[in-house]
C-alpha positions as CSV (number, residue, x, y, z in Angstrom):
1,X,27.4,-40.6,93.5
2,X,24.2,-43.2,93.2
3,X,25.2,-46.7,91.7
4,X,23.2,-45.6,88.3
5,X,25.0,-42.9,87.6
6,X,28.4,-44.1,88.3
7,X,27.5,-47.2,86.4
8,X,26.1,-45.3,83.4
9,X,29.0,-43.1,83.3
10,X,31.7,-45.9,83.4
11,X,30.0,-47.7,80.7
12,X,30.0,-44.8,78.2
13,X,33.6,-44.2,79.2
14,X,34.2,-47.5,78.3
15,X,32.3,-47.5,75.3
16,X,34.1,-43.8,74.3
17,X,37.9,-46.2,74.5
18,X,36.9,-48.3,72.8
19,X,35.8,-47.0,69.7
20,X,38.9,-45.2,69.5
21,X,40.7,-48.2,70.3
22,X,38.7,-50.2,67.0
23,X,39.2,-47.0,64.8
24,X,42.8,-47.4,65.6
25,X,43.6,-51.0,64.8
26,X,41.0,-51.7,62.6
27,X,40.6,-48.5,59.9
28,X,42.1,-51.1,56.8
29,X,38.6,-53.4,58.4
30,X,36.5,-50.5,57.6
31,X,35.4,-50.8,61.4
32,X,31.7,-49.0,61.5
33,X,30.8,-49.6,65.6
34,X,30.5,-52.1,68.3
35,X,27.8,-53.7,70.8
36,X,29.0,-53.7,74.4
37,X,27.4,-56.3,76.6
38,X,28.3,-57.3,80.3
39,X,27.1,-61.1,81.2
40,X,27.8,-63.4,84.2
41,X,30.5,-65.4,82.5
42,X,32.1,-62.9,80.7
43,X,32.1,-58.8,78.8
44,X,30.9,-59.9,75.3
45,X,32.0,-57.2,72.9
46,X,30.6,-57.6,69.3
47,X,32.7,-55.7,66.4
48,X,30.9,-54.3,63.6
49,X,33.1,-53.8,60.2
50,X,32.6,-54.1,56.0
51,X,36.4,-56.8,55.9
52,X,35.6,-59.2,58.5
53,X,39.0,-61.6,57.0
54,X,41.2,-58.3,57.8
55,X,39.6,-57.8,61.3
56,X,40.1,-61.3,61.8
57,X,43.8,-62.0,60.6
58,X,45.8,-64.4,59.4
59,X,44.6,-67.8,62.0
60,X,42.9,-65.5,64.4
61,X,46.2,-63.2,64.8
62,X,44.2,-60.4,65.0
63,X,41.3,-60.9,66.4
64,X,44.0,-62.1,69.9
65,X,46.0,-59.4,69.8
66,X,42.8,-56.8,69.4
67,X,41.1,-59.3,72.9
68,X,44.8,-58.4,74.5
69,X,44.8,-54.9,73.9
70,X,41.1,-54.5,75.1
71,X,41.4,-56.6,78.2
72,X,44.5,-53.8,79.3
73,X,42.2,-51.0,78.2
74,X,39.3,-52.7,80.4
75,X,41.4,-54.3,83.2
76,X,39.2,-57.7,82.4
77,X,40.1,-60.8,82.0
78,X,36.8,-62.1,80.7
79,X,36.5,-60.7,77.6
80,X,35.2,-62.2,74.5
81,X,35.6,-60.8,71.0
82,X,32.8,-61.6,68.2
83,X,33.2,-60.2,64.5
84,X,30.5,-59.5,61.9
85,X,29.3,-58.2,58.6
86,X,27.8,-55.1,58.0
87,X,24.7,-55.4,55.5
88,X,24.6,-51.9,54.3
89,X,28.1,-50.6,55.1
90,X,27.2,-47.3,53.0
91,X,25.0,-45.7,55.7
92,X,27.4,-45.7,58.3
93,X,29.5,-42.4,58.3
94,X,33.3,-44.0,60.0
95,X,33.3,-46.8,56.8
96,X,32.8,-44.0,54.7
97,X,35.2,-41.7,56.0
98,X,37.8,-44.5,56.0
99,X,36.9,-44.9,52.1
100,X,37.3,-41.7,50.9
101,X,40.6,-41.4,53.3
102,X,41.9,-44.7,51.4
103,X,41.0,-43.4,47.9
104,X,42.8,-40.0,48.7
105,X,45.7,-41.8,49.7
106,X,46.0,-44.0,46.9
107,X,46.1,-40.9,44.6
108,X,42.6,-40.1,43.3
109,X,41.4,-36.7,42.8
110,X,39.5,-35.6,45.9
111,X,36.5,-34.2,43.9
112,X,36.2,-37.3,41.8
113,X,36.3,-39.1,45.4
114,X,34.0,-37.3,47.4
115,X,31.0,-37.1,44.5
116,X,31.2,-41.1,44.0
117,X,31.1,-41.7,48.0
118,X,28.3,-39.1,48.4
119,X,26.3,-40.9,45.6
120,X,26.8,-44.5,47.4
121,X,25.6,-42.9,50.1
122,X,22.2,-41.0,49.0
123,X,21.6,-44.5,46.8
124,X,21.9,-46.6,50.6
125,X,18.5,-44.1,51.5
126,X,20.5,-41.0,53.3
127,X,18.2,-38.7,53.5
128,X,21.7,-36.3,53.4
129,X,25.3,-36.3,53.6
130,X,27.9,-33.7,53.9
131,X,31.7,-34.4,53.1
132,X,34.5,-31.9,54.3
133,X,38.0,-32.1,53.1
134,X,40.7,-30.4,54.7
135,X,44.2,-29.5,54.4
136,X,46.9,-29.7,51.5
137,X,44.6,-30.7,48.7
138,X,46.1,-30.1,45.4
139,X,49.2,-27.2,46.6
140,X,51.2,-26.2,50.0
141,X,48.3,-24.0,50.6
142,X,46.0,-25.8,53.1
143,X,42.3,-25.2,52.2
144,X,38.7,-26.4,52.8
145,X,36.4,-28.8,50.5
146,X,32.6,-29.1,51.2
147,X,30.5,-31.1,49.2
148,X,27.1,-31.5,50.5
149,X,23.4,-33.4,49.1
150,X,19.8,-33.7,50.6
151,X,19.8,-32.2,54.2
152,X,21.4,-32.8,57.2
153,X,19.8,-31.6,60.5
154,X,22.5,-30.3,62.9
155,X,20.7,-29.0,65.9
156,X,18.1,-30.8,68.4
157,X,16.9,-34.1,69.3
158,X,16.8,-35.0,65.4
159,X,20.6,-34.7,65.3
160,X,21.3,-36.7,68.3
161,X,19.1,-39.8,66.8
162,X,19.6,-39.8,63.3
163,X,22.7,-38.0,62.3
164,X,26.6,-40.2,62.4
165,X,29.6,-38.7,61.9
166,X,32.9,-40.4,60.8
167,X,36.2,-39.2,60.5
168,X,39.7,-40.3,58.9
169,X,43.3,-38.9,57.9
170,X,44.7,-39.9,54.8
171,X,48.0,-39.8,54.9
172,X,49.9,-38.3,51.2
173,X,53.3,-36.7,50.4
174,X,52.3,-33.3,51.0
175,X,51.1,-34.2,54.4
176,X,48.0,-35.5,56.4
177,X,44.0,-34.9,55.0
178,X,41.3,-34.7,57.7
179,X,38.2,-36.8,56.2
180,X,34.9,-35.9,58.5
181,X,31.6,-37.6,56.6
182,X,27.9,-36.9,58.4
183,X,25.1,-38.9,57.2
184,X,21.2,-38.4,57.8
185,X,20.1,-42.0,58.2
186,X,16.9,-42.5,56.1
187,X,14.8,-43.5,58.9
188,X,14.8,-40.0,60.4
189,X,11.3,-38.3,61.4
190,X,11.4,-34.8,61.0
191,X,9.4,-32.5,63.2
192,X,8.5,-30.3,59.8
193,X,7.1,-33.8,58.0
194,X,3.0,-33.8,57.9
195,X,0.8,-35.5,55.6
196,X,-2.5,-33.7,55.8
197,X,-5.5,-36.6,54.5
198,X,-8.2,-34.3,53.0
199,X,-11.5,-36.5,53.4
200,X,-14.1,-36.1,50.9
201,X,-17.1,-34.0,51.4
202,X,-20.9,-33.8,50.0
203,X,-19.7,-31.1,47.4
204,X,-16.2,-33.3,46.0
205,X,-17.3,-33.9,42.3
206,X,-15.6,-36.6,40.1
207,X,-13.9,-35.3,37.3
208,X,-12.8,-38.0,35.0
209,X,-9.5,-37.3,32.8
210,X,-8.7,-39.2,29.4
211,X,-5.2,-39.7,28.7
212,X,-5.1,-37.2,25.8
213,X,-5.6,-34.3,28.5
214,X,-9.2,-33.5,28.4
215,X,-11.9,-33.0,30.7
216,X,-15.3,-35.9,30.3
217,X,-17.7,-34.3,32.8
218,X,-20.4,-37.4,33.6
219,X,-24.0,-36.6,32.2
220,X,-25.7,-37.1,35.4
221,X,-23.5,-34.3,37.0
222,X,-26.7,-32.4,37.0
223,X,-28.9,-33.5,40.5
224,X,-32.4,-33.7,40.2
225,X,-32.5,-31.1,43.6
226,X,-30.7,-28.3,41.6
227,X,-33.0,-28.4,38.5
228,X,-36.1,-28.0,40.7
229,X,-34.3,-25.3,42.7
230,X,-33.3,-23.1,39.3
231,X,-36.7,-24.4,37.6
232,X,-36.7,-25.1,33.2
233,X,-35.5,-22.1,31.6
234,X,-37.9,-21.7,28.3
235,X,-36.0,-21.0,24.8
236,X,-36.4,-17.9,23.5
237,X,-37.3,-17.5,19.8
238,X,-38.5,-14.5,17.1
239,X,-41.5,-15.2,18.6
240,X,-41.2,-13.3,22.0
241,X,-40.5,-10.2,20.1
242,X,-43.9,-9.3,20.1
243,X,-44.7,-9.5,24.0
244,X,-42.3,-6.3,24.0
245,X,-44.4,-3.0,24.8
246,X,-44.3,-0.6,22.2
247,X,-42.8,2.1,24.9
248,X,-39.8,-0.3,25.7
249,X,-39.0,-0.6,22.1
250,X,-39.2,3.6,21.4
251,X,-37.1,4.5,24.5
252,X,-34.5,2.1,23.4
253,X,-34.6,3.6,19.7
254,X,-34.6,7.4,21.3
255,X,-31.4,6.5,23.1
256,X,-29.8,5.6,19.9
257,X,-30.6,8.8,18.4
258,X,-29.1,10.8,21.2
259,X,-25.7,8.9,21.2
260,X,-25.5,9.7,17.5
């Protein structure tokens, strides 16, 4: 196997571990994802999440034994663990998945639930969201809840940029809820999207519109080139009655008669 490739695939196996690893230990941190970044002096790993005090602990508790746990799952020694913020923790799928999981388990209605996270999450600029609920709901009988807003691709090369998916269990008395939340980032480009630019041509007039509704056509909306093409119609009057020949005038009047 070439270096690349072996390379490449140890580092997304890595990456893979260690998200399940995070999800694990830090699902109260509302842990979103993580930067994984290999320097000479050490494998700087940079964790994402909304409670940076919880991911951190009580004087760094936490944060050691999360660099112990990850230097086992590594087999490094060097390893150095940064926390941060997240500054729009609504877009990210796993936060909300671990939100709607917490609210479930602290006894809230599920509907209730999922509605308010899928409005947080189309106000962040989802473009769409879809929120599946699954197992012993409300009753013994296990069932399905979808609730779903805006549009959410989930086939092709649009999918693999711009779609996340989180999930969660809630833990109740009745048993264990799966929580799965897919979100359509906002900065999606979709293949359908065109803005056709009409340019303006010679014949494009300007219509101007008052604010009451009505239409003010311009009085030099007439050209000069059209009025010489058509030429001056001349009014007619009483008085062109008489340049009609008298056989005009009796065939019309004998076509009267024969209709009567």
């Amino acid at each position: 196997m070439p270096n690349s490739i072996k390379s490449f695939t140890e580092r997304r196996l890595k990456t893979t571990f260690l998200d399940e690893y995070f999800n694990e230990h830090l699902a109260g941190a509302e842990y979103a994802y993580h930067d994984f970044q290999n320097t000479a002096q050490a494998t700087r790993i940079t964790i994402y999440t909304n409670r940076v005090g919880l991911a951190i602990g009580k004087r760094g508790k936490n944060i050691r034994m999360l660099s112990d746990g990850v230097r086992k799952l590594l087999n490094e020694q060097n390893i150095q663990l940064e926390v941060e913020s997240l500054e729009n923790p609504e877009a990210f799928a796993g936060v909300m998945a671990q939100r709607l999981a917490s609210s479930l388990e602290r006894g809230r209605h599920f509907r209730r639930t999922a509605y308010g996270a899928m409005r947080r999450i189309m106000n962040s600029g989802a473009i769409g969201c879809e929120i599946i609920i699954s197992g012993k709901i409300t009753s013994q009988r296990a069932r399905v809840e979808s609730f779903r807003d805006g549009f959410v691709s989930k086939t092709g090369d649009v999918k693999e940029q711009y779609v996340t998916e989180g999930k969660a269990k809630a833990k109740i008395k009745r048993g264990i809820l799966g929580v799965r939340v897919t979100i359509m980032t906002g900065e999606a480009i979709l293949p359908d999207a065109i803005d056709i630019i009409a340019q303006p041509t010679h014949t494009t007039g300007e219509i101007l519109r008052h604010a009451e509704g009505d239409l003010d056509l311009p009085d030099d909306t007439i050209v000069e080139e059209e009025i010489d093409e058509f030429g001056e119609l001349e009014e007619l009057d009483e008085s062109h009655d008489d340049d009609i020949p008298e056989e005009a005038t009796s065939a019309l009047v004998e076509e009267e008669l024969e209709d009567l």
